[in-house]
LOKOLDO-802982 format. One record per residue (C-alpha): x, y, z. Coordinates in nm, 2 decimals, padded with zeros to 4 digits. Example, Ala and Ser with C-alpha at 12.3 -4.5 7.8 and 13.67 -1.06 7.14 Angstrom:
<pts>
<X: 01.23 Y: -00.45 Z: 00.78>
<X: 01.37 Y: -00.11 Z: 00.71>
</pts>
This chain:
<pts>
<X: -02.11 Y: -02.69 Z: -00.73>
<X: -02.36 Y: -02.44 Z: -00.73>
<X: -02.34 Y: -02.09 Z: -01.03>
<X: -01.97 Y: -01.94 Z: -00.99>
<X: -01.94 Y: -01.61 Z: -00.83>
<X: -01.69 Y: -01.43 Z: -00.97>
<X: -01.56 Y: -01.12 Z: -00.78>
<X: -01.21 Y: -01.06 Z: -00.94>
<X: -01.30 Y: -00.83 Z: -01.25>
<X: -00.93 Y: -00.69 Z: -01.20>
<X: -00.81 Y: -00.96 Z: -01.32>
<X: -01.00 Y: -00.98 Z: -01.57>
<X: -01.40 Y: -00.95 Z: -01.65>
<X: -01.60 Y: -01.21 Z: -01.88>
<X: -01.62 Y: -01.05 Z: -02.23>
<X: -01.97 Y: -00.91 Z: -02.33>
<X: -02.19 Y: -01.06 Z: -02.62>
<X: -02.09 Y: -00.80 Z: -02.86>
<X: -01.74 Y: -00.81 Z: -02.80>
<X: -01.76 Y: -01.17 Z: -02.85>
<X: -02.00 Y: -01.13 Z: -03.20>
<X: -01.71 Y: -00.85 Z: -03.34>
<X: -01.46 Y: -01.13 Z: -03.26>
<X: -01.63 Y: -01.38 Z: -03.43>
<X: -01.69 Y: -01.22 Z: -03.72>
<X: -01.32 Y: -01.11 Z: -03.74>
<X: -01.24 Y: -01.46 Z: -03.74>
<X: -01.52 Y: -01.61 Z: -03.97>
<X: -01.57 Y: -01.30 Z: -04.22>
<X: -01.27 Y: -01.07 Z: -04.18>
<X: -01.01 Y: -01.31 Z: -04.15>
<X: -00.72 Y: -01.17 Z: -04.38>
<X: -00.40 Y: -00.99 Z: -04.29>
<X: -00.47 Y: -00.63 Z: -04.22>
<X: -00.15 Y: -00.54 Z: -04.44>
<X: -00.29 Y: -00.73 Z: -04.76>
<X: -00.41 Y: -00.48 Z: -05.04>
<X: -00.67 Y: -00.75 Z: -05.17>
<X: -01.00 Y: -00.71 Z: -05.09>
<X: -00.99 Y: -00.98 Z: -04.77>
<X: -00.68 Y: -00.76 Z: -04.63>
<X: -00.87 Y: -00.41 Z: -04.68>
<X: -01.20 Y: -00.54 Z: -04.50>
<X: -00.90 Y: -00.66 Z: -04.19>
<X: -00.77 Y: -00.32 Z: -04.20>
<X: -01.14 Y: -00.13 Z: -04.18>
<X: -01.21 Y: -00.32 Z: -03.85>
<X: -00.88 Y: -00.27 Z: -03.75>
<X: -00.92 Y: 00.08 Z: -03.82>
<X: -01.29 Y: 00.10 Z: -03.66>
<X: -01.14 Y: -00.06 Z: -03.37>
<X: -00.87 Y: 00.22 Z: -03.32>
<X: -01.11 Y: 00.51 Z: -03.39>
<X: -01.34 Y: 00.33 Z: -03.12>
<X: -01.09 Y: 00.32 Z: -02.85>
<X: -00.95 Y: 00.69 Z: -02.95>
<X: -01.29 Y: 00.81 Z: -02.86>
<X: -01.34 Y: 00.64 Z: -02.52>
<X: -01.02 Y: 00.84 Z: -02.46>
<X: -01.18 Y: 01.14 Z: -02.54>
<X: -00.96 Y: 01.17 Z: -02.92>
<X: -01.19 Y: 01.35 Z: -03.14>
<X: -00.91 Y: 01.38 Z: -03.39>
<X: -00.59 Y: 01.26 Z: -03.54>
<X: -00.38 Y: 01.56 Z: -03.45>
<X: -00.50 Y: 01.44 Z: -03.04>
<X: -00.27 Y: 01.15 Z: -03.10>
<X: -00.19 Y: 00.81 Z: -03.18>
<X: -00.34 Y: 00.46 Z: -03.06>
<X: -00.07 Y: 00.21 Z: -03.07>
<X: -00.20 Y: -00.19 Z: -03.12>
<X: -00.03 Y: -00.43 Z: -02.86>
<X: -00.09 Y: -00.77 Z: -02.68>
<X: -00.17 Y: -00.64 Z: -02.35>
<X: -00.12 Y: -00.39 Z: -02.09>
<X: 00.23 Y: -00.52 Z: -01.97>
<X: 00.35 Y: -00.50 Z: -02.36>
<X: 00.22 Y: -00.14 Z: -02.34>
<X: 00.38 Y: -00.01 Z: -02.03>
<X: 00.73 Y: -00.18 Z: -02.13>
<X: 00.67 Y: -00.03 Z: -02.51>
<X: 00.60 Y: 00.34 Z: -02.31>
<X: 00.88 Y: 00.27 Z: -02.04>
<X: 01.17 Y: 00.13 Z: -02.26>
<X: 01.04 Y: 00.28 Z: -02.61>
<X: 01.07 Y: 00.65 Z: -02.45>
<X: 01.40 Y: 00.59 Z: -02.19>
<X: 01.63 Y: 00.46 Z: -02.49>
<X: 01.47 Y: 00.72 Z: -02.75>
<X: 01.71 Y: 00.98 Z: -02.52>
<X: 02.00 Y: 00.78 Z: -02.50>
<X: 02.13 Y: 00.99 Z: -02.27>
<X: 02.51 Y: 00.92 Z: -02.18>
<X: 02.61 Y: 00.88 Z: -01.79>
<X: 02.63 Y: 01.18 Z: -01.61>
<X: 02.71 Y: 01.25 Z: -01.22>
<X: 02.71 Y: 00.89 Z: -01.20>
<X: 02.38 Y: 00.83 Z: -01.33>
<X: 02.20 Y: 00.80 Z: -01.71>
<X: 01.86 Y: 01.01 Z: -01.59>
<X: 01.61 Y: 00.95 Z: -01.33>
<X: 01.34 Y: 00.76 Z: -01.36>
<X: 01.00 Y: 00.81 Z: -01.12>
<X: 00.74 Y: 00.54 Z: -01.06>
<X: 00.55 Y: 00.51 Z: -00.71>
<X: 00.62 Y: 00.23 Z: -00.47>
<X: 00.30 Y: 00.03 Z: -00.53>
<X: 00.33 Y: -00.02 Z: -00.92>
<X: 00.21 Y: -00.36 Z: -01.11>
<X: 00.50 Y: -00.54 Z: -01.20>
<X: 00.50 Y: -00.48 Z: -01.57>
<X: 00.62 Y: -00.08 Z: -01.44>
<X: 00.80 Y: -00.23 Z: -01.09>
<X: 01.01 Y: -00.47 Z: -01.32>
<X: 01.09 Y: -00.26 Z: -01.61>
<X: 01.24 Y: 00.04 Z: -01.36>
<X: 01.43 Y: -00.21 Z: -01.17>
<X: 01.57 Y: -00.33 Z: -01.51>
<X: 01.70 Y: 00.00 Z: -01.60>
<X: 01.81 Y: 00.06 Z: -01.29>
<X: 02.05 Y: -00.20 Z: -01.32>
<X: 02.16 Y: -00.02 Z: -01.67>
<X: 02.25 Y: 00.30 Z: -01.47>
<X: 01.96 Y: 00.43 Z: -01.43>
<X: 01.84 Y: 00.64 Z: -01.11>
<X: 01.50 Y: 00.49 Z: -00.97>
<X: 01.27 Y: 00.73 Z: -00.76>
<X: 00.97 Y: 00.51 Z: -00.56>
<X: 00.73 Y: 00.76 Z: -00.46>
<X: 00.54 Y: 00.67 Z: -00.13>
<X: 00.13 Y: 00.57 Z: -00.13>
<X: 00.11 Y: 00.50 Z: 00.21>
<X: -00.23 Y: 00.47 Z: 00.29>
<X: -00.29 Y: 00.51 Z: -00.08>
<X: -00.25 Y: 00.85 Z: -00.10>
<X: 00.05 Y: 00.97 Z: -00.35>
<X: 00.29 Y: 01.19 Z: -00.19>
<X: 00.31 Y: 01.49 Z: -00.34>
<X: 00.59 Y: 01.68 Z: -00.13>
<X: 00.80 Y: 01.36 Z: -00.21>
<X: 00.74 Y: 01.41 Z: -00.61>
<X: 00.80 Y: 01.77 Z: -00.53>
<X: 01.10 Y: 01.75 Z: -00.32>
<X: 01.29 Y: 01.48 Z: -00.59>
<X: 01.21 Y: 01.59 Z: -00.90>
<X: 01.48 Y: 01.79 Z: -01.09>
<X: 01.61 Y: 01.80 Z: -01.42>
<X: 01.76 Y: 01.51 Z: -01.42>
<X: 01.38 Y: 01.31 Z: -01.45>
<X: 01.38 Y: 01.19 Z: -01.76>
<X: 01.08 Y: 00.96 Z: -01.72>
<X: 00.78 Y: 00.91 Z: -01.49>
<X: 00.51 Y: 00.62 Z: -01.48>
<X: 00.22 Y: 00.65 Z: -01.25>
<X: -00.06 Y: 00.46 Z: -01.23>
<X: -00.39 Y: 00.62 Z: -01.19>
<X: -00.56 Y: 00.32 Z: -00.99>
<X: -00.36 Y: 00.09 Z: -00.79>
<X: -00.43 Y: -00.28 Z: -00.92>
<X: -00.46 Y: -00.43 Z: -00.51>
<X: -00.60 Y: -00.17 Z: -00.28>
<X: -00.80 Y: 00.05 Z: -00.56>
<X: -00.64 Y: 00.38 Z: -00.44>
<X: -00.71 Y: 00.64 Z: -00.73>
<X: -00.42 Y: 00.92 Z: -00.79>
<X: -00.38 Y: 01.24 Z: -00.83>
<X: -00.19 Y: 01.22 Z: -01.19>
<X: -00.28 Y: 01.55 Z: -01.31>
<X: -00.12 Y: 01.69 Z: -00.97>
<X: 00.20 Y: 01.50 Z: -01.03>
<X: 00.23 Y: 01.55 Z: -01.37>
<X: 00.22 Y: 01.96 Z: -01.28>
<X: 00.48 Y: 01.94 Z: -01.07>
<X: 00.69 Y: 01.74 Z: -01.26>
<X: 00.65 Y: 01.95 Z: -01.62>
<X: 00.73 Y: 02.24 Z: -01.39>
<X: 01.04 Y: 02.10 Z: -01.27>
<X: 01.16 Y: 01.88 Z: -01.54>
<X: 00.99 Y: 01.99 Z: -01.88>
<X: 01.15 Y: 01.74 Z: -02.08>
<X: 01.04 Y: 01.42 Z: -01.82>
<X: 00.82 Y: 01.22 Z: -02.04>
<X: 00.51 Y: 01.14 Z: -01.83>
<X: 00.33 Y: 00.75 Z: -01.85>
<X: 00.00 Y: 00.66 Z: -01.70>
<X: -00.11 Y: 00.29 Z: -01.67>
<X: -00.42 Y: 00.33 Z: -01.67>
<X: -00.53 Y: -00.05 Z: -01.68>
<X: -00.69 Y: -00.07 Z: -01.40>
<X: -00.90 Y: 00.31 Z: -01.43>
<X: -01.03 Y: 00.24 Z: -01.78>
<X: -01.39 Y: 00.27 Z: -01.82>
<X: -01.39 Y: 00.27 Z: -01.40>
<X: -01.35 Y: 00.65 Z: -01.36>
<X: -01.37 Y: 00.89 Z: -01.62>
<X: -01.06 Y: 01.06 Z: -01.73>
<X: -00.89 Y: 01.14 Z: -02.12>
<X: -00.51 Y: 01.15 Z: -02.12>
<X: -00.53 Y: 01.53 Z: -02.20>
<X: -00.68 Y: 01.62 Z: -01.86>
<X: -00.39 Y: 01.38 Z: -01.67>
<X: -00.17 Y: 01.61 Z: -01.86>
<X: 00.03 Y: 01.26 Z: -02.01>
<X: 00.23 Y: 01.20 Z: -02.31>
<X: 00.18 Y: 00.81 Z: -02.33>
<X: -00.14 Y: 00.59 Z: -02.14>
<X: -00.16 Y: 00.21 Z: -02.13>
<X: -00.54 Y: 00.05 Z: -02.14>
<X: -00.61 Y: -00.31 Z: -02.21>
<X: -00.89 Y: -00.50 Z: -02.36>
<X: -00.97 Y: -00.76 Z: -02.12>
<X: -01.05 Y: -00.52 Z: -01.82>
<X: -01.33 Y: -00.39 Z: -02.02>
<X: -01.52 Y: -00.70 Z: -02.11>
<X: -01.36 Y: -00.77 Z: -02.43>
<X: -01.14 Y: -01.14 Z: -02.48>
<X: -00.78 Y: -01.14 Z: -02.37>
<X: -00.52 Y: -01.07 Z: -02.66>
<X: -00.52 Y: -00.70 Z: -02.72>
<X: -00.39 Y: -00.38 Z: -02.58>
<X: -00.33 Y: -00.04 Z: -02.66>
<X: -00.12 Y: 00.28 Z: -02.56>
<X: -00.17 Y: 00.64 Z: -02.69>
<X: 00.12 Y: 00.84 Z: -02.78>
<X: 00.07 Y: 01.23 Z: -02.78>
<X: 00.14 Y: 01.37 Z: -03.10>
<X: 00.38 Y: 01.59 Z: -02.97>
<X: 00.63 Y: 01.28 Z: -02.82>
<X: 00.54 Y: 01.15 Z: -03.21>
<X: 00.67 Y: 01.44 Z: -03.38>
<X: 00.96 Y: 01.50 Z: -03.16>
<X: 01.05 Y: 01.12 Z: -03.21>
<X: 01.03 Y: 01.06 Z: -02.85>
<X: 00.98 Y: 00.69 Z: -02.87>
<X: 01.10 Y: 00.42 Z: -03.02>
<X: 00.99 Y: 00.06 Z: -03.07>
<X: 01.10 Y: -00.25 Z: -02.92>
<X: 00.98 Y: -00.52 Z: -03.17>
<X: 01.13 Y: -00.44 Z: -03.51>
<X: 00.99 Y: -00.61 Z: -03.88>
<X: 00.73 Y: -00.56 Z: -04.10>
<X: 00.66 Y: -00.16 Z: -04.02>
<X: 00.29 Y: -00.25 Z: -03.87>
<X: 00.15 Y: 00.03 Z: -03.62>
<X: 00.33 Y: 00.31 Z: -03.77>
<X: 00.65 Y: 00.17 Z: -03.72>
<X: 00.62 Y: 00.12 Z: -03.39>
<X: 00.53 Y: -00.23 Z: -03.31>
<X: 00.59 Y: -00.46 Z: -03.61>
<X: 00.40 Y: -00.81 Z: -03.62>
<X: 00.08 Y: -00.87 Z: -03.81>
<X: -00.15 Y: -00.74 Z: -03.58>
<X: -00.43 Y: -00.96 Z: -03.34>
<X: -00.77 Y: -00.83 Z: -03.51>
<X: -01.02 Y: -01.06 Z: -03.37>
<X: -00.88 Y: -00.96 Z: -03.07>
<X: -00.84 Y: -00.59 Z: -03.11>
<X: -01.20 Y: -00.57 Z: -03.27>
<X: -01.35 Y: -00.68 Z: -02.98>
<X: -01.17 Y: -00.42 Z: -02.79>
<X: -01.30 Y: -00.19 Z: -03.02>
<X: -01.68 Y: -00.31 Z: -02.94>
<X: -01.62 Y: -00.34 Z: -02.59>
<X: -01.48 Y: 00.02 Z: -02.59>
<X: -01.79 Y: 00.16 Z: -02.76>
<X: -01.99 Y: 00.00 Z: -02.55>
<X: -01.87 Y: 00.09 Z: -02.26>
<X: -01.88 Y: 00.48 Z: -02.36>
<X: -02.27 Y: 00.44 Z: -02.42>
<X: -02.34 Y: 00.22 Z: -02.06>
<X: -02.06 Y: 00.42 Z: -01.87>
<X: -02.32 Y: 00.59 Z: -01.65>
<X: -02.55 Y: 00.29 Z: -01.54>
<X: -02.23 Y: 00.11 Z: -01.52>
<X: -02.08 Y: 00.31 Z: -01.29>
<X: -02.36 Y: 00.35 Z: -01.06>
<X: -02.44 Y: -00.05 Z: -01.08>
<X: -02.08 Y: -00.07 Z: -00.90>
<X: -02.09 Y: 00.20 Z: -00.68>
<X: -02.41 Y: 00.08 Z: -00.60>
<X: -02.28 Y: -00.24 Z: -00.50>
<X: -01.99 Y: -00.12 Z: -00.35>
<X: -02.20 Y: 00.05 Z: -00.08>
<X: -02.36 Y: -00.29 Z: -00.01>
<X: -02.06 Y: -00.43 Z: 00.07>
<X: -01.86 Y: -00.19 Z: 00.31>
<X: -02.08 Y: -00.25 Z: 00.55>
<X: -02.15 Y: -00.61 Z: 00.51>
<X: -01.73 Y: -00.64 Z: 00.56>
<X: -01.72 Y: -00.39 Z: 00.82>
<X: -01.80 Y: -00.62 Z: 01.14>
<X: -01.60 Y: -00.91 Z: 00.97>
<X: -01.23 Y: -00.78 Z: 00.87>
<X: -01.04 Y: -00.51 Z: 00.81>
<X: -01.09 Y: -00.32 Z: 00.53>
<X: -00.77 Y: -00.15 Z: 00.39>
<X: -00.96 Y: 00.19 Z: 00.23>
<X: -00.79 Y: 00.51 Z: 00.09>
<X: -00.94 Y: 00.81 Z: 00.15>
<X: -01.00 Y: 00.85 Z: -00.24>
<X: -01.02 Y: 00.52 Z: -00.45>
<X: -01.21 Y: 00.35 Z: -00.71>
<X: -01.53 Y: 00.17 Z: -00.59>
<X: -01.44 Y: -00.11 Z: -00.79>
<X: -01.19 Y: -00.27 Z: -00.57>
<X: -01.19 Y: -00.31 Z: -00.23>
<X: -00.92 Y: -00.45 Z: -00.04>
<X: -00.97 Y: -00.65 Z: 00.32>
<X: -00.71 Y: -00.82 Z: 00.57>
<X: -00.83 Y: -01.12 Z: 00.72>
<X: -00.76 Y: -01.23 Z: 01.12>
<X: -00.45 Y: -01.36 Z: 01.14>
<X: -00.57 Y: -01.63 Z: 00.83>
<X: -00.35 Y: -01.66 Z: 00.52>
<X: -00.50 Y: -01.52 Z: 00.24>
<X: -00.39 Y: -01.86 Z: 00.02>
<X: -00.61 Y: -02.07 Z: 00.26>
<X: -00.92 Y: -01.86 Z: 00.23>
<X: -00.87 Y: -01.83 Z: -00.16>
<X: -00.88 Y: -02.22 Z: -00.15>
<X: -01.19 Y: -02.24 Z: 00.11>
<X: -01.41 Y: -01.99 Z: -00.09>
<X: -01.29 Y: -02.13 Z: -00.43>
<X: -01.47 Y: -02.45 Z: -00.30>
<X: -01.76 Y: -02.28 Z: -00.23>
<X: -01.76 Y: -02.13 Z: -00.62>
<X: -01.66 Y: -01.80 Z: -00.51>
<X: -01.36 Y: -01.64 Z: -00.68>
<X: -01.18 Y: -01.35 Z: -00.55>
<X: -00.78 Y: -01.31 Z: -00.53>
<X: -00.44 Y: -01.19 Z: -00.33>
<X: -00.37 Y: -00.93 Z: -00.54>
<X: -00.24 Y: -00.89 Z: -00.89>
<X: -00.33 Y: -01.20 Z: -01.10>
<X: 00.02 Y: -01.13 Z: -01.31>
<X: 00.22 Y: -01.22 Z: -00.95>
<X: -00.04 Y: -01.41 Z: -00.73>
<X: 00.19 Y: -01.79 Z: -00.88>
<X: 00.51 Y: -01.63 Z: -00.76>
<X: 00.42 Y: -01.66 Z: -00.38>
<X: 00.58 Y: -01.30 Z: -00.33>
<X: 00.46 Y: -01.03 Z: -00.06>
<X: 00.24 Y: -00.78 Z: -00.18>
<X: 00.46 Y: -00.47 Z: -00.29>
<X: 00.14 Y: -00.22 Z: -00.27>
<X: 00.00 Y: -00.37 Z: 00.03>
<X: 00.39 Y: -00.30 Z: 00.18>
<X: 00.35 Y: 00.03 Z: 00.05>
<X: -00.01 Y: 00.06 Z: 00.13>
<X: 00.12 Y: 00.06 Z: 00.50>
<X: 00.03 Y: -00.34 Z: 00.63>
<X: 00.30 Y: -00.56 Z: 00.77>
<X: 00.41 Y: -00.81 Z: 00.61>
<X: 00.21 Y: -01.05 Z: 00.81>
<X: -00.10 Y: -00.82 Z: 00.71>
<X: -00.04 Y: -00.84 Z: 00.34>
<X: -00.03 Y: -01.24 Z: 00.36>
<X: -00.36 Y: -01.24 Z: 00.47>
<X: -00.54 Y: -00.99 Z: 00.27>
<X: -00.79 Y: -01.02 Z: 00.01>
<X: -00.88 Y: -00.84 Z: -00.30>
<X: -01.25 Y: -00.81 Z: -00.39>
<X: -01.30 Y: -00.64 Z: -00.72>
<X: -01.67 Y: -00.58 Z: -00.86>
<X: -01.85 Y: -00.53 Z: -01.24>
<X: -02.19 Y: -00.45 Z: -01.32>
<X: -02.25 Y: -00.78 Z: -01.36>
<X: -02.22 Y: -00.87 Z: -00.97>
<X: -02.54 Y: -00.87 Z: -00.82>
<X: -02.60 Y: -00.78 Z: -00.42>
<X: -02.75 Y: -01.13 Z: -00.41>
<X: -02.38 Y: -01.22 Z: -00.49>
<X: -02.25 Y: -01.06 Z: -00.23>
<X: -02.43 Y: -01.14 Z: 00.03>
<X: -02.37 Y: -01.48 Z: -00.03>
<X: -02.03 Y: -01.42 Z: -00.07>
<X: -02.02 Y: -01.27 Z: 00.26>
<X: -02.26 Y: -01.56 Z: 00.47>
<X: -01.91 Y: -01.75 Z: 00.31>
<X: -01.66 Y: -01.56 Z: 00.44>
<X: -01.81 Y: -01.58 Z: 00.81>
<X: -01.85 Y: -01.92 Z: 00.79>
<X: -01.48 Y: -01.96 Z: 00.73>
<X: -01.35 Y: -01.72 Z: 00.95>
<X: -01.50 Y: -01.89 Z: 01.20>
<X: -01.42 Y: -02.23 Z: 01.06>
<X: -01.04 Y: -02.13 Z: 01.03>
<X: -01.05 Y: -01.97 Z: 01.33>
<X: -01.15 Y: -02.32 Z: 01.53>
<X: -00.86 Y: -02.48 Z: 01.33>
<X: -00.58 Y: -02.31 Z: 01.44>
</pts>
């Protein structure tokens, strides 16, 4: 097999060197627990610490009293810490048949999807706004929210068709209509892809993850506002030891998270050439795919990810064709593509059921090449017309 090309960066991207040197020398030279008070556990805690005030300043923190960074696993940990930690923090008793509302929009990964369909089954009220087409209906938000939102998590780019929402917009309305609605972002899939802080998406708590960024897999991270802090507005889910300010006990993953921390910095200093590489690439392929399939594009998205329905072929079959050919793209979100299930956001999106079987996601990084792609596409023709001949 000839040099992989890998085109699904949203599932993850291969970590950069010096990601890869901070984790190393977490693991050779700054191996001790990070809650020691011996000399091994204080140099833990500095890169832990490093780490934090890295990833603070990629989201714009310039201070402590901007809020908190809170050390996780991943993104789905994060989301379920914001969605969960913040929901039972009201315990709010049943009223008029229902224990609060609870917004999300229709298209949401699963870690959001899941957790609001859990607590709707504990008497919760779930609001699904539409993205059809990948735009986020706004007179929808505007016409359901009330008082009784308690809680509303949005993300800012969808995972499978790359649609990029108006959060800022949303959370306007909603702090208009419901001023004590705590407001979420998952912003997994928009981190150091388009520029934004929390503070100008007007959020209280933001999910990012380390792997997405060209760090290793094993660390995530969610900023709290200092305001849902103070107020005590969340609450954690894994109890113990007191790590994370209380919030999420368990010795925490350093290597990990200190090669989020490099991979954050160095993604602040490259964000420009970075962005430009992919945008750059982007406009390659658009019209390369154009006379091929058909390209499922919102009117505003992120020119990372582009999402394409094939002719009337199964996407499962030309995963498996191209994977032969050393060419990896996916069906969607890695965290459901094993459970065989139809696309949620493709359904929302607008496409048939039929239409979301046999669509493809193609996510680019700056380290895709146009040489890449046009490969990539000379392979994709091929097998249309291959598959085509077989049917």
């Amino acid at each position: 097999m000839e040099k992989m090309i890998y085109l699904d960066n949203s599932a993850t991207t291969k970590p950069s060197e010096a990601s890869l040197q901070k984790m190393q020398e977490a693991l050779r030279i700054c191996y001790g627990n990070p809650g020691s008070v011996h000399q091994a556990g204080m140099d833990a805690h500095k890169l832990l610490e490093e780490a934090r005030r890295q990833i603070g300043a990629s989201l714009g923190l310039r201070r402590a009293a901007d809020g908190q960074i809170l050390f996780c696993s991943c993104g789905t940990e994060a989301n379920n810490q914001a969605m969960f930690g913040t929901v039972y923090a009201k315990n709010r008793p049943e009223k008029n048949g229902t224990r609060g509302k609870i917004m999300i929009t229709e298209g949401e990964h699963p870690s959001i999807e899941t957790a609001a369909a859990k607590l709707e089954g504990k008497g919760f009220t779930v609001h699904r706004i539409p993205t059809r087409g990948g735009a986020l209906d706004l007179e929808d938000l505007e016409q359901a929210t009330d008082e009784s939102v308690i809680l509303a998590a949005m993300m800012l780019v969808n995972n499978e068709t790359g649609a990029l929402y108006p959060i800022r917009a949303a959370a306007d309305i909603i702090r208009r209509k419901s001023p004590g609605a705590h407001i979420h972002c998952d912003a997994v899939q928009g981190y150091m892809r388009v520029p934004f802080t929390p503070m100008s998406l007007g959020v209280d708590t933001l999910s990012v993850s380390a792997h997405k960024i060209y760090a290793p897999k094993g660390a995530g991270a969610l900023y709290i506002s200092q305001d849902t802090i103070r107020r005590k507005r969340i609450i954690p889910l894994l109890y113990g030891g007191g790590q994370e300010g209380r919030l999420r006990s368990g010795t925490e993953n350093v290597p990990a998270i200190a090669a989020f921390g490099a991979a954050a910095s160095e993604g602040m200093q490259e964000a420009k050439a970075r962005a430009e590489k992919v945008r750059s690439l982007h406009d390659f392929l658009i019209p390369k795919l154009s006379g091929l399939v058909q390209i499922n594009m919102p009117k505003f998205s992120a020119d990372a990810i582009i999402n394409i329905t094939l002719p009337n072929i199964k996407s499962e079959v030309m995963l498996r064709a191209l994977s032969a050919k050393g060419i990896c793209v996916s069906a969607g979100s890695a965290c459901s593509a094993r459970a065989k299930k139809v696309s949620r956001p493709l359904l929302a999106f607008g496409l048939t059921e039929r239409e979301a079987d046999c669509s493809l996601r193609i996510s680019l990084s700056c380290q895709n090449t146009e040489e890449e792609l046009a490969i990539f596409c000379d392979a994709l023709e091929q097998e249309l017309h291959r598959l085509a001949r077989m049917r």
